[in-house]
N, C-alpha and C positions, 0 to 999 in steps of 0.2 A: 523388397524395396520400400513397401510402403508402411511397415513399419518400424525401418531406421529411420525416416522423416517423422512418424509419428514423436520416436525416441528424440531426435534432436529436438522438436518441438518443443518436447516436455522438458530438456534440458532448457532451454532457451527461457523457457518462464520459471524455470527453480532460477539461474542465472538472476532474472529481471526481481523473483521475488525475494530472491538475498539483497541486492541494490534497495529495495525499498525498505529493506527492514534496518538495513546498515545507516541509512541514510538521514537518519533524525539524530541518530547520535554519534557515530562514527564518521562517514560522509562527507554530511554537512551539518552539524550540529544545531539543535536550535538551541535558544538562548540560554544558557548558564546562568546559575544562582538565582537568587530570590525575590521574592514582592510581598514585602508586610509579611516576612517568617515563612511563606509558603511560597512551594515553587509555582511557575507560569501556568498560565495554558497551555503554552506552548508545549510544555514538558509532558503533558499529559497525551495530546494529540500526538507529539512523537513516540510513544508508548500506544496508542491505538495502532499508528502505522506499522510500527516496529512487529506487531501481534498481526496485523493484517498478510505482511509481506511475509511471516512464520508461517500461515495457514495456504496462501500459496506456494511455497515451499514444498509444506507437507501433503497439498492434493497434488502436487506436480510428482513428485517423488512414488507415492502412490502409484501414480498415470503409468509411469517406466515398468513398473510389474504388474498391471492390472488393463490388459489389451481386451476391455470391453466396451461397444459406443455408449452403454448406457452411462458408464462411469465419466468418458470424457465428458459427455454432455455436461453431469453432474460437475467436475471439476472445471470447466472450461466456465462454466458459468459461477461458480465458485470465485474462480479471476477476477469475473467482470464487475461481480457485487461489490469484493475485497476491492477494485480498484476503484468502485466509486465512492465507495464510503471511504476512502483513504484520500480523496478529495473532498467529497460536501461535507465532512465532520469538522478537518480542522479551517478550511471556510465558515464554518458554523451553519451550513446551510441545513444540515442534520445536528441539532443540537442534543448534546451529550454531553448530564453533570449540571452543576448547579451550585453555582461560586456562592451564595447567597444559603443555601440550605446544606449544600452537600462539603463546601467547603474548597473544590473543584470542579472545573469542567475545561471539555477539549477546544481550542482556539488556537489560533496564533496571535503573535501583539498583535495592535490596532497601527501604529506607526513604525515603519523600520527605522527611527531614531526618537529616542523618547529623552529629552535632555544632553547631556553628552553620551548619553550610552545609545549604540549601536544595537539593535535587537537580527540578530541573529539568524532569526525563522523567518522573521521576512524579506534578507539579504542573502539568503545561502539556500534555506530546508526550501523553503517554497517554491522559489523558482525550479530549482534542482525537482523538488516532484511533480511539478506541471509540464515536466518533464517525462519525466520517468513514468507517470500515471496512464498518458495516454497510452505510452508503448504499451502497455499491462494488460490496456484495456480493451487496445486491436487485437492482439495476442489470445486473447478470450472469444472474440469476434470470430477471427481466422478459425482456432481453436473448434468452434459449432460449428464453422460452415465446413471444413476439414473432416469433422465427424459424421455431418450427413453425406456428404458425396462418399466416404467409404462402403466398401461394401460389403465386408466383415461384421460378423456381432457383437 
């Protein structure tokens, strides 16, 4: 029994880590087209997420064939990083890139309407992952505490 719950678990966060990976570009899209020939911030933060929610994905998947606590631990915690930084990056609380030298970095606009144009990331992608994030990140949470009470290796 207690490792079809384990299995659904790890379903539940491949599920949650396909939503986040979907979710900048298919979803809810952040902003479209360009600024001075380059695309957004925006665009690049959804491309971090997009990679973030592939990597849970790929330790969830793992999880389904590999029934040892040492690895949950490892992936569970795995989640929780990928979900934070899938928030502080494109908040810029963790900056990543360098508009000025590198040519890019991760953000979302600064206003959700910048003249008549509607930006996108901060009326659809945002909210939608301040969303999506925390579930991600209880999930990781559950995830540890689920693996110390087992009592399997």
């Amino acid at each position: 029994m207690q490792k079809s719950k384990f299995r659904i678990f790890n379903i539940i966060k491949i599920l949650m880590g396909l939503v986040l990976a979907l979710t900048p570009f298919v979803l809810f899209p952040v902003c479209d087209g360009l600024m001075k020939g380059m695309p957004m911030k925006c665009y690049y933060s959804g491309i971090f997420m997009t990679v973030a929610g592939a990597v849970i994905v790929l330790f969830s998947v793992i999880g389904l064939f590999v029934n040892k606590k040492w690895y949950s631990y490892l992936s569970n915690t795995v989640v929780i990083v990928e979900g934070a930084l899938s928030y502080l990056v494109p908040h810029q609380v963790i900056k990543i890139g360098n508009k000025a030298k590198l040519g890019w970095e991760c953000g979302m606009c600064n206003a959700a309407k910048m003249g008549e144009r509607i930006m996108t990331c901060q009326t659809k992608t945002v909210p939608a992952t301040n969303i999506i994030i925390p579930i991600i990140i209880v999930l990781g949470i559950v995830g540890i505490i689920y693996s110390f009470l087992r009592n399997e290796g």
